[in-house]
N, CA, C and O atoms as a DFTB+ gen file, in Angstrom:
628 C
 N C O
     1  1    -125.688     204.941      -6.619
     2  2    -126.477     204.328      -7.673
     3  2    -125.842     202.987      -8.013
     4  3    -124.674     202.787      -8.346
     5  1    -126.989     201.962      -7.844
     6  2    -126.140     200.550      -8.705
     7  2    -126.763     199.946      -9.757
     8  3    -127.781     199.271      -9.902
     9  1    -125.971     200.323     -10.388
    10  2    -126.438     200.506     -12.305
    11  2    -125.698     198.839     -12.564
    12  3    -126.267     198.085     -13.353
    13  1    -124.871     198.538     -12.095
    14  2    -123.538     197.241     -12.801
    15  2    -124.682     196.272     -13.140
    16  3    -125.479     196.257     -12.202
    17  1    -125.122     195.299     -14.340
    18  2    -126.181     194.363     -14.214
    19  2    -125.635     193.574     -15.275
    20  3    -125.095     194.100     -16.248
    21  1    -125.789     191.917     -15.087
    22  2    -125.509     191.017     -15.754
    23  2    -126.553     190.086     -16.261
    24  3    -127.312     189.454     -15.526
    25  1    -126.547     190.033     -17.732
    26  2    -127.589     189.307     -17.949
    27  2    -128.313     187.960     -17.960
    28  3    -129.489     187.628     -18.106
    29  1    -126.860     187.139     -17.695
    30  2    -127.014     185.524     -17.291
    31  2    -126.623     185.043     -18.367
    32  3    -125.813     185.912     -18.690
    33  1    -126.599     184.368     -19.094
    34  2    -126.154     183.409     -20.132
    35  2    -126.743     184.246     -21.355
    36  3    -127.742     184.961     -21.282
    37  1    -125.980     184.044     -22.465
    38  2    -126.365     184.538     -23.893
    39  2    -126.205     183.441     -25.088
    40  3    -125.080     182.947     -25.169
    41  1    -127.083     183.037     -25.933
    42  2    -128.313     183.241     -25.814
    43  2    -129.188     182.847     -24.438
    44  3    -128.810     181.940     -23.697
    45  1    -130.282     183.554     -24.207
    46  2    -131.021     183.380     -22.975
    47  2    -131.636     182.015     -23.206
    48  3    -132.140     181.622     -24.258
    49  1    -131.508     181.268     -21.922
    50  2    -132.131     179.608     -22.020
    51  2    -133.552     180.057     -21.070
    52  3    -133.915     180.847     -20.199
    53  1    -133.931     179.181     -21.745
    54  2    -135.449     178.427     -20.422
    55  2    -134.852     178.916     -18.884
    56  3    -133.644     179.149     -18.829
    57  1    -135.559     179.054     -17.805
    58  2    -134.758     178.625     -16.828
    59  2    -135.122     177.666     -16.329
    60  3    -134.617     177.306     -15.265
    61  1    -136.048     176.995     -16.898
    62  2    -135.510     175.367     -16.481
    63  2    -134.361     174.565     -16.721
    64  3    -134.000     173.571     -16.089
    65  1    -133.942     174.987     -17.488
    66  2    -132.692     174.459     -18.643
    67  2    -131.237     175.129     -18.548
    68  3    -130.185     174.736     -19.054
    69  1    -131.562     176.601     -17.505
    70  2    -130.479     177.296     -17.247
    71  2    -128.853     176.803     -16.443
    72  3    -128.893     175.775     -15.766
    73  1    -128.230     177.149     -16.494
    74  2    -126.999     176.818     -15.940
    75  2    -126.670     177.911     -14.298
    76  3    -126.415     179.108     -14.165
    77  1    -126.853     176.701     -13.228
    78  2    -127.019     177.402     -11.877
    79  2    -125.793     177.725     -11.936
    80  3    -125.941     178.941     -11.820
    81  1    -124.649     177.572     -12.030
    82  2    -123.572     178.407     -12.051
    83  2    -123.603     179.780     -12.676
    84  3    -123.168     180.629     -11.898
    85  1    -123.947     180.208     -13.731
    86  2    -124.062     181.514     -14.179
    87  2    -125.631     182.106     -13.477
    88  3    -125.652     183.336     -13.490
    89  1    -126.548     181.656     -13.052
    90  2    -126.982     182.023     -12.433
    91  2    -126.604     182.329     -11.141
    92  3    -127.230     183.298     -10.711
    93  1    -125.834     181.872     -10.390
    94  2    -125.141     182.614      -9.091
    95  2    -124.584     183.538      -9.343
    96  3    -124.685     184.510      -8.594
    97  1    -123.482     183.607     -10.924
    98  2    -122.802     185.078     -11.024
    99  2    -123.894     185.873     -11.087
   100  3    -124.094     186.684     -10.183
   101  1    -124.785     185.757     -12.189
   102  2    -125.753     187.277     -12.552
   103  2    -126.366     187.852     -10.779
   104  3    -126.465     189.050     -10.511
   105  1    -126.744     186.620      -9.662
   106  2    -127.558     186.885      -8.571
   107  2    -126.168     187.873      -7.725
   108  3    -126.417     188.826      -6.987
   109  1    -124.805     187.408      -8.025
   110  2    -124.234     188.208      -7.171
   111  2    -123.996     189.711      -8.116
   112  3    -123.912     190.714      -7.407
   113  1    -123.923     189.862      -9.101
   114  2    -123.556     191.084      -9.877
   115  2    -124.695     192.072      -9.645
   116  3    -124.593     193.259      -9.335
   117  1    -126.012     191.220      -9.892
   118  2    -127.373     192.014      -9.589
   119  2    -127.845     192.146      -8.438
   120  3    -128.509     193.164      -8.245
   121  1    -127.636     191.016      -7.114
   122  2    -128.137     191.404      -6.116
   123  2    -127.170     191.746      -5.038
   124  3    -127.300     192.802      -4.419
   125  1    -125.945     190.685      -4.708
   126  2    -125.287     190.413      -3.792
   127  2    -124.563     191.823      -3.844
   128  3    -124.552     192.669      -2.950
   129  1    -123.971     191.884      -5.068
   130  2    -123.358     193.195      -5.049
   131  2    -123.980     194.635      -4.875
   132  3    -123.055     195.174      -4.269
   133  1    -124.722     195.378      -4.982
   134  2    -125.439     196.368      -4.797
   135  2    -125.764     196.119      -3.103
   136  3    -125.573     197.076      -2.352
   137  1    -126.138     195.127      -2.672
   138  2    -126.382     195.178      -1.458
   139  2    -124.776     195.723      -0.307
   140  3    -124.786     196.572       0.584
   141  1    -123.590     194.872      -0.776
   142  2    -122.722     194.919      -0.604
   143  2    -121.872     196.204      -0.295
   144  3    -121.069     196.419       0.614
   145  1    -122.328     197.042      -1.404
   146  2    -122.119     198.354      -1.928
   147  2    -122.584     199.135      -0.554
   148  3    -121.884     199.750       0.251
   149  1    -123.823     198.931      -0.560
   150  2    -125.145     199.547       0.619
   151  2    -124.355     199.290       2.201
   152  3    -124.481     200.091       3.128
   153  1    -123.877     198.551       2.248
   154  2    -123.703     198.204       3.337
   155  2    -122.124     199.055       3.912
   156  3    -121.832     199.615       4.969
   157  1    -121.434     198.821       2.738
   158  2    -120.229     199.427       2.922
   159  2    -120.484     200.740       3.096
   160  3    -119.962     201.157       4.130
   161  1    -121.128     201.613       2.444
   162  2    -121.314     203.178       2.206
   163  2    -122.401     203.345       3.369
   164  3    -123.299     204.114       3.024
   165  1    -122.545     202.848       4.598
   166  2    -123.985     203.330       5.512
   167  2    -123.660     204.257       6.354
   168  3    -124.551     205.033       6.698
   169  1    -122.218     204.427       6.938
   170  2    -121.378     205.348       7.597
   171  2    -121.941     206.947       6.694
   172  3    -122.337     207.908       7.354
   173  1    -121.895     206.976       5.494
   174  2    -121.880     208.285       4.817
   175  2    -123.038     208.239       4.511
   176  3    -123.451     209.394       4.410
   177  1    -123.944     207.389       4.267
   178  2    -124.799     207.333       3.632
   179  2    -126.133     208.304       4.589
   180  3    -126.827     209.276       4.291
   181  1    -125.994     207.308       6.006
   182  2    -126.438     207.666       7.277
   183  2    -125.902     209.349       7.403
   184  3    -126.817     210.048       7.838
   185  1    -124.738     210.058       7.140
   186  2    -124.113     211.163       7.620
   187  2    -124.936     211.989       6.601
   188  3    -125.409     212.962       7.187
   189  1    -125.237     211.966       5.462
   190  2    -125.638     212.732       4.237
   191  2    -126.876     212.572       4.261
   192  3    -127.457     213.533       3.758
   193  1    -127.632     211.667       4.677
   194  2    -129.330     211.504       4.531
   195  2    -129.102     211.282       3.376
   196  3    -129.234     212.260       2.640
   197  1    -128.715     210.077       2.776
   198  2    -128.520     209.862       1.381
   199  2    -129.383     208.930       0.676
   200  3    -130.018     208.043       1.246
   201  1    -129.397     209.205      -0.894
   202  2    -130.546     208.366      -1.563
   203  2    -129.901     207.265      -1.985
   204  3    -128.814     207.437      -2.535
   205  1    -130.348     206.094      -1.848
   206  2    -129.713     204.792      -3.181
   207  2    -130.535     204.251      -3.893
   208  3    -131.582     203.737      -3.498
   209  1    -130.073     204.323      -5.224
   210  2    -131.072     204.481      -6.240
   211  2    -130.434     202.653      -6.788
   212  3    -129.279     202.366      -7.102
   213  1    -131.310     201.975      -6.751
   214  2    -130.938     200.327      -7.536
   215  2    -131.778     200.376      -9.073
   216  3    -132.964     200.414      -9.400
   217  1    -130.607     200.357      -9.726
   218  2    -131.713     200.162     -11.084
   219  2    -132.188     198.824     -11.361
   220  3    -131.483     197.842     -11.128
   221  1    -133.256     198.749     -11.807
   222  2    -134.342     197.577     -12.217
   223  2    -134.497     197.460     -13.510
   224  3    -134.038     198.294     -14.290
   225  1    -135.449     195.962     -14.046
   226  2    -135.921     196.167     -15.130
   227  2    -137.262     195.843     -15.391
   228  3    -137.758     195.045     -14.596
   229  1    -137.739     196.118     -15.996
   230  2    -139.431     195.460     -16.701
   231  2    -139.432     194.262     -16.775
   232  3    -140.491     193.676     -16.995
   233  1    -138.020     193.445     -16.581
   234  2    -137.898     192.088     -16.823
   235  2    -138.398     191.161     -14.981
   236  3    -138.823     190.042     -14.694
   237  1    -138.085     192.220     -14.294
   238  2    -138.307     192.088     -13.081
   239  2    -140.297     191.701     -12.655
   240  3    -140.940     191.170     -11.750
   241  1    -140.522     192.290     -13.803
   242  2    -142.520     192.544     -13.142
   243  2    -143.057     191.162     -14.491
   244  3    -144.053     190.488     -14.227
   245  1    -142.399     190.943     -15.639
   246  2    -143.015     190.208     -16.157
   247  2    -142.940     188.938     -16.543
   248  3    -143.829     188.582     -17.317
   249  1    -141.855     187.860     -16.125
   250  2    -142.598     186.481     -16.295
   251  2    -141.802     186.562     -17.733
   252  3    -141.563     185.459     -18.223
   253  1    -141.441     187.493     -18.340
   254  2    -140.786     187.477     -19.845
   255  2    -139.874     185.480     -19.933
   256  3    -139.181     185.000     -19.036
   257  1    -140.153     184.947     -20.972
   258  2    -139.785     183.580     -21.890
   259  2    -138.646     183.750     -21.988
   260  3    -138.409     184.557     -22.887
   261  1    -137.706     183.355     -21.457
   262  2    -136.048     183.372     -21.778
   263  2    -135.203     184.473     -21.307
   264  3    -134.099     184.806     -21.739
   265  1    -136.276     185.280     -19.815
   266  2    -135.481     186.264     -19.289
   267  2    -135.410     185.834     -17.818
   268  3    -135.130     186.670     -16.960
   269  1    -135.665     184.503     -17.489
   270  2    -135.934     184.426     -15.964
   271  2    -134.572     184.811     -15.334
   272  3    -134.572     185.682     -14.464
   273  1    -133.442     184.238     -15.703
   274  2    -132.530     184.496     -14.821
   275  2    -132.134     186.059     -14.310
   276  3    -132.025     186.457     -13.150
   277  1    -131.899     187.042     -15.965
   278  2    -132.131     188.494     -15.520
   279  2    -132.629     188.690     -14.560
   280  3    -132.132     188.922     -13.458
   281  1    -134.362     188.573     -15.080
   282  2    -135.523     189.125     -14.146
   283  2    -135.801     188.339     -12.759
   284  3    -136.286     189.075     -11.899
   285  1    -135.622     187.168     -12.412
   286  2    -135.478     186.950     -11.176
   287  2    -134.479     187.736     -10.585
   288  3    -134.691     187.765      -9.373
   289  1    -133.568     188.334     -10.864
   290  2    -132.193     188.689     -10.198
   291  2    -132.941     189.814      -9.927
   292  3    -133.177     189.857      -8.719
   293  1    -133.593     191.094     -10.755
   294  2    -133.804     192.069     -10.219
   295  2    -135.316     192.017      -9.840
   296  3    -135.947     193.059     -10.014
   297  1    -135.807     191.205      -9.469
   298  2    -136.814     191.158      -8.908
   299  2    -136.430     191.375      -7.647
   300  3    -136.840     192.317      -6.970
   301  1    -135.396     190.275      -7.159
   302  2    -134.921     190.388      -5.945
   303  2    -134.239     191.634      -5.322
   304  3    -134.104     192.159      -4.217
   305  1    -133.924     191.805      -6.460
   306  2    -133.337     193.838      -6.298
   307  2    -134.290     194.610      -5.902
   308  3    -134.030     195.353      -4.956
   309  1    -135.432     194.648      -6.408
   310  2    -136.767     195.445      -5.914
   311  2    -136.939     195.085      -5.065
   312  3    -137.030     196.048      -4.304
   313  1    -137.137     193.823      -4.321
   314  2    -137.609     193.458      -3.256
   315  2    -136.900     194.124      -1.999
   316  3    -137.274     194.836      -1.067
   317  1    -135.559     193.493      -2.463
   318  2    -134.245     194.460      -1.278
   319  2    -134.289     195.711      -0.934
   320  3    -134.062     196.228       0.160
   321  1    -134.774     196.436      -2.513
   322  2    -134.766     197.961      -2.394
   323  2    -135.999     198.546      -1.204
   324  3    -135.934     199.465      -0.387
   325  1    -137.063     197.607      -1.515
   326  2    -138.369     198.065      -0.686
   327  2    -137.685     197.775       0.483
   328  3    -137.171     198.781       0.973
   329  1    -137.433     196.386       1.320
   330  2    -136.789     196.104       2.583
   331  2    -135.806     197.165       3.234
   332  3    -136.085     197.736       4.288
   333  1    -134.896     197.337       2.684
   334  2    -133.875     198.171       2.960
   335  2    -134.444     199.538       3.361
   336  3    -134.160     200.115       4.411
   337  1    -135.308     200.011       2.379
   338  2    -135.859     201.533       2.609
   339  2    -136.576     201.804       4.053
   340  3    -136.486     202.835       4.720
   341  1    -137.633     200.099       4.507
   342  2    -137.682     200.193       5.424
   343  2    -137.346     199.746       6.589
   344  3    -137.948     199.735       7.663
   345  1    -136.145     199.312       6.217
   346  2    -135.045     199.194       7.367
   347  2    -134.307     200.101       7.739
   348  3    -133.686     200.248       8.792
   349  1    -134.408     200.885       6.598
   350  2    -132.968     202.432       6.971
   351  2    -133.516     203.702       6.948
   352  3    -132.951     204.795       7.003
   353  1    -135.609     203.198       6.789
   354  2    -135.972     204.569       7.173
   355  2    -135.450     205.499       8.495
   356  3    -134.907     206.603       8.452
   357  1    -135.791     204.695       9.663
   358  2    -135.103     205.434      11.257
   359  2    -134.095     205.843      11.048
   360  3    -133.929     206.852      11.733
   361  1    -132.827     205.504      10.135
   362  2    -131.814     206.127       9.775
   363  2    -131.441     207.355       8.865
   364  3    -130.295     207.741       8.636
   365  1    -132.244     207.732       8.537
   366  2    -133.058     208.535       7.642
   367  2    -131.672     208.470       5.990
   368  3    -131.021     209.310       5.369
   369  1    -131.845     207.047       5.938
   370  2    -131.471     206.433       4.500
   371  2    -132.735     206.041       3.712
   372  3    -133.724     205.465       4.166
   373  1    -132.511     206.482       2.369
   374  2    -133.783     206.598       1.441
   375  2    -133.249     205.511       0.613
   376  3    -132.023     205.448       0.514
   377  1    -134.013     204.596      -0.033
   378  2    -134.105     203.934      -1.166
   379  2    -135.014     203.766      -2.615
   380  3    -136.012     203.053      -2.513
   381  1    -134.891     204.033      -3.200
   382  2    -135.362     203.433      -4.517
   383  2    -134.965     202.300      -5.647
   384  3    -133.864     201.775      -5.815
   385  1    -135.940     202.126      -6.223
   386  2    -135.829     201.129      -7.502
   387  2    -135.887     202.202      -8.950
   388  3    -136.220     203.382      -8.840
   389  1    -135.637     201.786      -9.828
   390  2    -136.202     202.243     -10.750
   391  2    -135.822     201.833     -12.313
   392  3    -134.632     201.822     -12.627
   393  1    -136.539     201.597     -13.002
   394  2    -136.128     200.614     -14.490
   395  2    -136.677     201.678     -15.453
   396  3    -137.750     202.223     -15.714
   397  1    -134.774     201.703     -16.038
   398  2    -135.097     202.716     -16.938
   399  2    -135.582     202.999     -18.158
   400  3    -135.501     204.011     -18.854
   401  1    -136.297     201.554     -18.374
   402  2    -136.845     200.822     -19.804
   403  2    -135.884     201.099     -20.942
   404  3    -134.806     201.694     -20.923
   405  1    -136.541     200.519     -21.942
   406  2    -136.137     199.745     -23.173
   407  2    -134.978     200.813     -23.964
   408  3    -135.459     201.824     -24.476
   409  1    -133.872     200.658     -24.040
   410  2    -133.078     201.798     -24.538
   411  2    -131.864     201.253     -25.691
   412  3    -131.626     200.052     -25.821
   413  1    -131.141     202.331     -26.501
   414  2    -130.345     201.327     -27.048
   415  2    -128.976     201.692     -26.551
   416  3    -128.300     202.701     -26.756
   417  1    -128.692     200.378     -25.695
   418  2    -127.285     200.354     -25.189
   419  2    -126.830     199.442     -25.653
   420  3    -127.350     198.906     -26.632
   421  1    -125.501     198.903     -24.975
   422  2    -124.527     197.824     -25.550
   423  2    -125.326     196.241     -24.790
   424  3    -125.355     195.148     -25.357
   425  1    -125.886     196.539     -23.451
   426  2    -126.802     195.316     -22.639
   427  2    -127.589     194.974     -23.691
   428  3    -127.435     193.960     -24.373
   429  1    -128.676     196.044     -23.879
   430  2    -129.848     195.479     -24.436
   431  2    -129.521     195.281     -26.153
   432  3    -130.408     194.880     -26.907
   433  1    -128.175     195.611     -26.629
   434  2    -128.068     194.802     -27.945
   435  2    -127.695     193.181     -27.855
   436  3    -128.064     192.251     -28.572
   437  1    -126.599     193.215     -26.401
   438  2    -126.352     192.204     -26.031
   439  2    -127.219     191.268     -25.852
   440  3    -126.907     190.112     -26.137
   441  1    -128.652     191.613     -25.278
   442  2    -129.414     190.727     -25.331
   443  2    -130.404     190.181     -26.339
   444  3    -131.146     189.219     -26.136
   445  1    -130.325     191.009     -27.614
   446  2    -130.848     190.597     -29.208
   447  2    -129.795     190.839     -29.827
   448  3    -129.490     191.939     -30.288
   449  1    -129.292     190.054     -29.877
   450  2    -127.412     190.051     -30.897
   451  2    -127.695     190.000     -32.115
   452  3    -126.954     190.620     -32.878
   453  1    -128.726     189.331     -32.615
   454  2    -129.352     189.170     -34.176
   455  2    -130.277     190.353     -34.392
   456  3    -130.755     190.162     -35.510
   457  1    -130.763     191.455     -33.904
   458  2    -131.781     192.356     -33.837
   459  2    -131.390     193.758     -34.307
   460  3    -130.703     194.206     -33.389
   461  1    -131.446     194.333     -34.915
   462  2    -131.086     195.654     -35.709
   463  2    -132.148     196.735     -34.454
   464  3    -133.325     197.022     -34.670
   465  1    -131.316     197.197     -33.128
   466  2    -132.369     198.363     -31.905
   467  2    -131.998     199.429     -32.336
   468  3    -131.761     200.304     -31.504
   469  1    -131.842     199.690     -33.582
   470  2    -131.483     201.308     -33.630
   471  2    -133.359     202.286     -33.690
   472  3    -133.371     203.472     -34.022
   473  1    -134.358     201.743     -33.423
   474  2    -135.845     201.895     -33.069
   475  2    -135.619     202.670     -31.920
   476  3    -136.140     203.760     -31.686
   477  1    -134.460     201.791     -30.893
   478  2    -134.934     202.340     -29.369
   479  2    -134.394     203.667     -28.724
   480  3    -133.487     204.117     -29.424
   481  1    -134.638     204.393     -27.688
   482  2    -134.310     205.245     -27.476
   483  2    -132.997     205.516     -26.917
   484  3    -132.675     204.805     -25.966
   485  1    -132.324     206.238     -27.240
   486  2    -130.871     206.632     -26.423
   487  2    -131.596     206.889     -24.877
   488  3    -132.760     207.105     -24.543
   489  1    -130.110     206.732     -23.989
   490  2    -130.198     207.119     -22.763
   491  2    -130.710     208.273     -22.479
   492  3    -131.473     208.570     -21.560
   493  1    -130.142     209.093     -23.528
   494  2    -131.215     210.416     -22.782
   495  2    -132.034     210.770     -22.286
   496  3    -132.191     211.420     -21.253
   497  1    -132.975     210.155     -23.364
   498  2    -134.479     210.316     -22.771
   499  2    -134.996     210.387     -21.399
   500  3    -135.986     210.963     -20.948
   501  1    -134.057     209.635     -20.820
   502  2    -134.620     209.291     -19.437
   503  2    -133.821     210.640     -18.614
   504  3    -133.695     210.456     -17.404
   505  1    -133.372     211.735     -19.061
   506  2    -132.856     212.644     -18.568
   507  2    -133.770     213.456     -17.631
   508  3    -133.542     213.771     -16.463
   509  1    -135.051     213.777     -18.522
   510  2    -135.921     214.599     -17.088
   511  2    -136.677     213.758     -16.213
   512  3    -137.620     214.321     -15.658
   513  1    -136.511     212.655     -15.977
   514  2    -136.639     211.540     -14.849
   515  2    -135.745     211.828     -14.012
   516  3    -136.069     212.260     -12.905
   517  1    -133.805     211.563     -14.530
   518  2    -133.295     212.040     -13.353
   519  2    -133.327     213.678     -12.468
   520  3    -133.224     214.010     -11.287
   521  1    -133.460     214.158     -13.328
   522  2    -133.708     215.765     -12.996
   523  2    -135.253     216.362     -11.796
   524  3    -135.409     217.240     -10.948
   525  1    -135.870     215.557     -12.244
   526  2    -136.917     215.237     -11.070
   527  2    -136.769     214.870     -10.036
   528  3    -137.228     215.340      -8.995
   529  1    -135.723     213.464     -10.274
   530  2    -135.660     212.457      -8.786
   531  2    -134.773     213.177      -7.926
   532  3    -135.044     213.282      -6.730
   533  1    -133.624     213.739      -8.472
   534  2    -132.577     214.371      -7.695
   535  2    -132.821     215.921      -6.910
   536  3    -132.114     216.510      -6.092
   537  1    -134.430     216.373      -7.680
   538  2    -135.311     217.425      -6.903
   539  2    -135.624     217.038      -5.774
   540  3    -135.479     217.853      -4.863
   541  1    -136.196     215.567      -5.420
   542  2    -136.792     215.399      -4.425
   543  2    -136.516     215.104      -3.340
   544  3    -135.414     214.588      -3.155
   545  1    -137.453     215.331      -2.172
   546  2    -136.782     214.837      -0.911
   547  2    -136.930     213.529      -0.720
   548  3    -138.019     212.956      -0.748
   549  1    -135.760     212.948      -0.500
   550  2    -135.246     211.919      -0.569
   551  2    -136.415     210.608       0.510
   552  3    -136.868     209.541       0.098
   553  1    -136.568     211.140       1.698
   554  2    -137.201     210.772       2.604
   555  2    -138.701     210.417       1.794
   556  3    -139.181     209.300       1.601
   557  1    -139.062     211.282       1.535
   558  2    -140.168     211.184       0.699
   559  2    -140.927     210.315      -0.332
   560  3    -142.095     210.028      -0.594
   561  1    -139.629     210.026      -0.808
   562  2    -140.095     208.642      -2.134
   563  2    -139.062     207.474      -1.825
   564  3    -138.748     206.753      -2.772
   565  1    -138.531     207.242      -0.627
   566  2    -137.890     205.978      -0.285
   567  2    -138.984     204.692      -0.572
   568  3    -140.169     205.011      -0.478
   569  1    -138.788     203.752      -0.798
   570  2    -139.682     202.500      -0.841
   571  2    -140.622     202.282      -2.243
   572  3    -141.485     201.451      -2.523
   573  1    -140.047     203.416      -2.978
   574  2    -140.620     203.628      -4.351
   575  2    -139.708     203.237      -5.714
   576  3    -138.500     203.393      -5.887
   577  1    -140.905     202.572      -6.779
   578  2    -140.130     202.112      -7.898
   579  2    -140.793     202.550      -9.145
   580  3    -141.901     202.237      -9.578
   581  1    -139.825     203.397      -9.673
   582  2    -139.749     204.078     -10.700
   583  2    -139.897     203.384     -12.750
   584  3    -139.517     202.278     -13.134
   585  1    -140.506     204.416     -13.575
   586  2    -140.284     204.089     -14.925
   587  2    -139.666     205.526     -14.991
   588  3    -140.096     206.572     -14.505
   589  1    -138.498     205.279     -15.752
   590  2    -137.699     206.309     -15.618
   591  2    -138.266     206.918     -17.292
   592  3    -137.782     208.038     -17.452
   593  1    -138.790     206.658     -18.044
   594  2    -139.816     206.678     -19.089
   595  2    -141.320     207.052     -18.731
   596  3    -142.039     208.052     -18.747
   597  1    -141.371     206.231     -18.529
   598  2    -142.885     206.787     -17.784
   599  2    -143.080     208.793     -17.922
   600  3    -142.285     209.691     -18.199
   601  1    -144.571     208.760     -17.556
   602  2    -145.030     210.092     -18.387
   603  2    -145.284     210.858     -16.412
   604  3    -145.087     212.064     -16.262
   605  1    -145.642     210.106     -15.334
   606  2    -145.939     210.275     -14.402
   607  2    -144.690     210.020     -13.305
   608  3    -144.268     208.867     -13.222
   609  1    -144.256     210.765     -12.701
   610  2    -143.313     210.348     -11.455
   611  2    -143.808     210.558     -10.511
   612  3    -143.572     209.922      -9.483
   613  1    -144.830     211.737     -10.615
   614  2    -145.170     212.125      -8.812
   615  2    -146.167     211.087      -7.788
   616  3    -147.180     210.515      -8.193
   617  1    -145.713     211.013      -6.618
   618  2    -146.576     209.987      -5.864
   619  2    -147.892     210.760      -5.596
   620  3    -147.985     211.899      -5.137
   621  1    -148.996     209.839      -6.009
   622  2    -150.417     210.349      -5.752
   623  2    -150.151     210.885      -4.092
   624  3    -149.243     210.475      -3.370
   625  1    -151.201     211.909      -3.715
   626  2    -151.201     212.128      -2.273
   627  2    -152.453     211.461      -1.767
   628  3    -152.722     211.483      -0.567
């Protein structure tokens, strides 16, 4: 699982206005690295028929005002995740995405520092999401991206 994610500069700028230096860190924390990860672990990964799960965000699908650098980063994460899945299908390596929406952690206070999130949900919630995913066969939902919130997980047939 590669959970590690950096949010780019705080307060969040334009990204017109952004600073390409901290944008290279967040692209290697969010993309370079997880890939990195993938690459190192393919020996076991390949031996186990194993899943890799890249977490995402909602920031990734929407165009959000003062989140480009985030959400470009894991856009590109989704993108990788789809590629990869079908690059390492013949290997019978599985991939996923999945964004575990809006929660209250130490990131997403980090990213409203002035904002009182005690509204949002603890991590938990997203507990019978993982309890589902780790049911499944892995092979099965490779190339798939998840709301770990969301009311629906199963892939239509």
């Amino acid at each position: 699982m590669n959970n590690a994610s950096d949010l780019g500069e705080i307060p969040r700028p334009e990204l017109a206005s952004a600073s390409l230096q901290r944008f290279r860190v967040t692209l290697e924390t969010n993309l370079v690295a997880p890939l990195a990860l993938i690459q190192e672990s393919l020996p076991q990964l390949e031996q186990t028929r194993g899943l890799v799960v890249n977490i995402s965000s909602d920031a990734s699908q929407g165009g959000y005002e003062r989140w480009g650098i985030y959400g470009s980063s894991k856009a590109a994460l989704d993108l990788a995740s789809k590629t990869l899945a079908a690059e390492l299908k013949p290997r019978h390596i599985s991939v996923v995405s999945v964004d575990p929406g809006d929660m209250r952690t130490r990131m997403h206070q980090d990213a409203f520092p002035d904002e009182d999130i005690s509204d949002r949900p603890l991590p938990e919630v997203t507990l019978p999401f993982w309890a589902w995913l780790v049911s499944q066969d892995p092979e099965r939902i490779t190339g798939m991206r998840y709301q770990a919130q969301g009311t629906l997980w199963e892939i239509p047939a």
